[in-house]
Structure formats: structure tokens, C-alpha cells
N, CA, C and O of each residue as an XYZ file, in Angstrom:
268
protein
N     132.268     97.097     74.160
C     132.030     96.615     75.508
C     132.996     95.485     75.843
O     133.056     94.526     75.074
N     133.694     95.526     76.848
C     134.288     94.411     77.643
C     133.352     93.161     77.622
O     132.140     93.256     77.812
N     134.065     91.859     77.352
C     133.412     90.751     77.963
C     133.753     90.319     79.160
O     134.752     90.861     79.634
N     133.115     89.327     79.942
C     133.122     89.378     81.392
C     134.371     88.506     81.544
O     133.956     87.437     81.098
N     135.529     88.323     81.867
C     136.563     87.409     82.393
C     136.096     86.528     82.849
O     136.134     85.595     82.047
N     135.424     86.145     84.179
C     135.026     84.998     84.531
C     133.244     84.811     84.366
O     132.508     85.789     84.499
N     132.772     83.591     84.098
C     131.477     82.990     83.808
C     131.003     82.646     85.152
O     129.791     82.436     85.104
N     131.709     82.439     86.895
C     131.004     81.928     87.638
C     132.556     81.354     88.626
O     133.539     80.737     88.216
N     132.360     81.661     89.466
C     132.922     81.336     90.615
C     133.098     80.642     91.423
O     132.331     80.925     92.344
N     133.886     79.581     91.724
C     134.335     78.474     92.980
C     134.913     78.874     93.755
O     136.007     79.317     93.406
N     134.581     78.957     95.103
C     135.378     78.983     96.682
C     136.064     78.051     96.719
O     135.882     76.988     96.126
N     137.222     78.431     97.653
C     138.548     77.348     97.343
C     138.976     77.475     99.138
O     139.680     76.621     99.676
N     138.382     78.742     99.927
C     138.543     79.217    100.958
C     137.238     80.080    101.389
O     136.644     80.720    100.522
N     136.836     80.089    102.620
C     135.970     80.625    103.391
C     136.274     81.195    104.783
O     137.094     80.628    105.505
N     135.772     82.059    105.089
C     135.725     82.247    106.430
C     134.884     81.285    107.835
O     133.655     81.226    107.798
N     135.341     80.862    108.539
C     134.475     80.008    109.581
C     134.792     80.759    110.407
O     135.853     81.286    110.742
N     133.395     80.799    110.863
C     132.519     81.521    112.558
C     133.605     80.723    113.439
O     134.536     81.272    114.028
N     133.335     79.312    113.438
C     133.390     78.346    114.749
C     135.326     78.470    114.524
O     135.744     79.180    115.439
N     136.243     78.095    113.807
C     137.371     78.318    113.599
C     137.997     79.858    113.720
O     139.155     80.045    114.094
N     137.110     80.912    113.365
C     137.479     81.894    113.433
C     138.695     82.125    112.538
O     139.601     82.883    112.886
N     138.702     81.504    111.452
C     140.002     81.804    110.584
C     139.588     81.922    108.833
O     138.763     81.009    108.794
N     139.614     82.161    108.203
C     139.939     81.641    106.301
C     140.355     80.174    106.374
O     141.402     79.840    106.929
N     139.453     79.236    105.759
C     139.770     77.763    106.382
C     139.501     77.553    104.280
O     138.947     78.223    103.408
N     140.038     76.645    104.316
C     139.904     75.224    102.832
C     138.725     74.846    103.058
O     138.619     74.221    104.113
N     137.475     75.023    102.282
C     136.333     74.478    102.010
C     135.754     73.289    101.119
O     136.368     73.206    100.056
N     134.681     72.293    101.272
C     134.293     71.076    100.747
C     132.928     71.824    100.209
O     132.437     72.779    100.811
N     132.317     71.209     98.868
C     131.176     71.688     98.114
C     130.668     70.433     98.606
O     131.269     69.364     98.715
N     129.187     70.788     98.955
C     128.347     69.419     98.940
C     127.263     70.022     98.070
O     127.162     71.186     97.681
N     126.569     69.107     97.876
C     125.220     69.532     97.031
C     123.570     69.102     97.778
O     123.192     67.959     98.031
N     122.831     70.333     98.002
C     122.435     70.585     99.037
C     120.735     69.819     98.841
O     120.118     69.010     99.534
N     120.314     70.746     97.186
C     119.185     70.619     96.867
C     119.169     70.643     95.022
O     120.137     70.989     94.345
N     118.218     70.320     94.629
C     118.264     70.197     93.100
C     116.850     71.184     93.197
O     115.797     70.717     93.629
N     116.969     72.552     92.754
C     115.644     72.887     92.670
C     115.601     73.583     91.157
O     116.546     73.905     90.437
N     114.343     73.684     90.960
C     113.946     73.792     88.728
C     115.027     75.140     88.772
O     115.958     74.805     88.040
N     115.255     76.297     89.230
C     116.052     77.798     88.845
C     117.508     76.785     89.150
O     118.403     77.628     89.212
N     117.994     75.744     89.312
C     119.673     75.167     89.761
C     119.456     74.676     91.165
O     118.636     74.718     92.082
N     121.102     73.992     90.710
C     121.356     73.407     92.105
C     122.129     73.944     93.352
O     123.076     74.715     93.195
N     121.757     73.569     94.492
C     121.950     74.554     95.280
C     123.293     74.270     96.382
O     122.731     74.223     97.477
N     124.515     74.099     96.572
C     125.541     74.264     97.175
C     125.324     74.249     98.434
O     124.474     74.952     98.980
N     126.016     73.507     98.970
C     126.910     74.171    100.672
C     128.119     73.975    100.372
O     128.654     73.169     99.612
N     128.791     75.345    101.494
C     130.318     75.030    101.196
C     130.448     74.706    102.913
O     129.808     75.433    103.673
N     131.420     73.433    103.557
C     131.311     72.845    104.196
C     132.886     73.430    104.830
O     133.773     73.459    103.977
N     133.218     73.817    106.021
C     134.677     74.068    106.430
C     135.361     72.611    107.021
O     135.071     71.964    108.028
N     136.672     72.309    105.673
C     137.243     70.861    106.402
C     137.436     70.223    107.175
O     137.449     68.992    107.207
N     137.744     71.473    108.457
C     138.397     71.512    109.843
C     136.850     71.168    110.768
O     136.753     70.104    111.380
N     136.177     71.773    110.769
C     134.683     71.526    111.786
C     133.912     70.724    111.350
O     133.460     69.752    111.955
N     133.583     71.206    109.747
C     132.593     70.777    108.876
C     131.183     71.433    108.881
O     130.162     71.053    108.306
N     131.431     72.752    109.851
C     130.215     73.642    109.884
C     130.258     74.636    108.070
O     131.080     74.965    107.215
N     128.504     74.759    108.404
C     128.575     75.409    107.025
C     128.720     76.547    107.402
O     128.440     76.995    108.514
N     129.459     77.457    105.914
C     130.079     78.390    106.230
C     129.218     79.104    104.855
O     129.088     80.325    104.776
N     128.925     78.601    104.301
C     128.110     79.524    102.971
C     127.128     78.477    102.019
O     127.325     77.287    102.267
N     126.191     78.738    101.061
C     125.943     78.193     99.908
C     125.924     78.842     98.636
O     126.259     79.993     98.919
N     125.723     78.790     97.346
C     125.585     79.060     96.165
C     124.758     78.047     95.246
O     124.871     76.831     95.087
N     123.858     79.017     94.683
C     122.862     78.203     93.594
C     123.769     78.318     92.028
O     124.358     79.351     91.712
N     123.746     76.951     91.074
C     124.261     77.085     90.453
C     123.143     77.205     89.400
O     122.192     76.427     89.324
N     123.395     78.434     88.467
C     122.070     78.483     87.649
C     122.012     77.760     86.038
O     121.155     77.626     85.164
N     123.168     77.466     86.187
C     123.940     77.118     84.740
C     124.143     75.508     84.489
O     124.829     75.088     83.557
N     123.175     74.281     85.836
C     123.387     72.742     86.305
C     122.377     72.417     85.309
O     121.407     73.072     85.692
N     122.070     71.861     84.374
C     121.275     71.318     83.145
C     119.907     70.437     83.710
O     119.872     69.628     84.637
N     118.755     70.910     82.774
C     117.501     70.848     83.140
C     117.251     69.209     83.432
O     117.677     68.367     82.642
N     116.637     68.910     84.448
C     116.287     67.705     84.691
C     115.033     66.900     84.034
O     114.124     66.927     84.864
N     114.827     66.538     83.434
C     113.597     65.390     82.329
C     113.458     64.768     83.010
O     114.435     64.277     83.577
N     111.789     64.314     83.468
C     111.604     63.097     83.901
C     110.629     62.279     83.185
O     109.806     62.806     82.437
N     110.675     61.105     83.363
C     110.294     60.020     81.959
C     108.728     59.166     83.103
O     108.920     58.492     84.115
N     107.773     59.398     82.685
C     106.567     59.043     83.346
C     106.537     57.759     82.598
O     106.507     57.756     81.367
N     106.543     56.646     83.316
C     105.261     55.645     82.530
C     103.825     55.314     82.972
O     103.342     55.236     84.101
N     103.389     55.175     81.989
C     101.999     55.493     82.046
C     101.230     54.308     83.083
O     100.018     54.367     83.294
């Protein structure tokens, strides 16, 4: 069996509605939820969102109670 070439994917470019073009995209980070964290990809030029992605692979969060 083949192994997979890539582990997970970064946008570097997007399509924007409002630009109407393939524009250079900004990652923000949207939400932290327990399955990963959850992405927007932001278009440079407007700054409308143009997509998100959950990252499933962002390391489990511990939280430390005191009593």
C-alpha cells in the first residue's frame, strides 16, 4: 500500500465571493472545540471569510481545577 504524501493541508489562496478573484488568505483561529481547533481563512484584500477548517491533530487541552 502507498503511504499518504501529505498529513494535512494549508491554504495559501482562496477564492473570494466579494473580490471575485483567487486572493492570498490570513488563518485566524476561530474556536477551540474538544474534536480540534477550528480555522477561518480570512481574504487579505476585504477580510471577508472565505472558508474554515477544523484542525484535528491541535493537542488536547488539560485543565487544572483548584479545589
Amino acid at each position: 500500500m502507498r503511504a499518504s504524501q501529505f498529513k494535512e493541508f494549508e491554504a495559501t489562496s482562496l477564492y473570494c465571493p466579494r473580490c471575485k478573484a483567487a486572493v492570498p488568505v490570513r488563518k485566524k483561529l476561530l474556536l477551540v472545540l474538544p474534536e480540534g481547533d477550528e480555522y477561518e481563512y480570512l481574504c487579505v484584500y476585504c477580510s471577508s471569510s472565505v472558508g474554515t477548517k477544523t484542525d484535528k491533530n491541535a493537542p488536547q487541552i488539560e485543565l487544572i481545577l483548584k479545589p
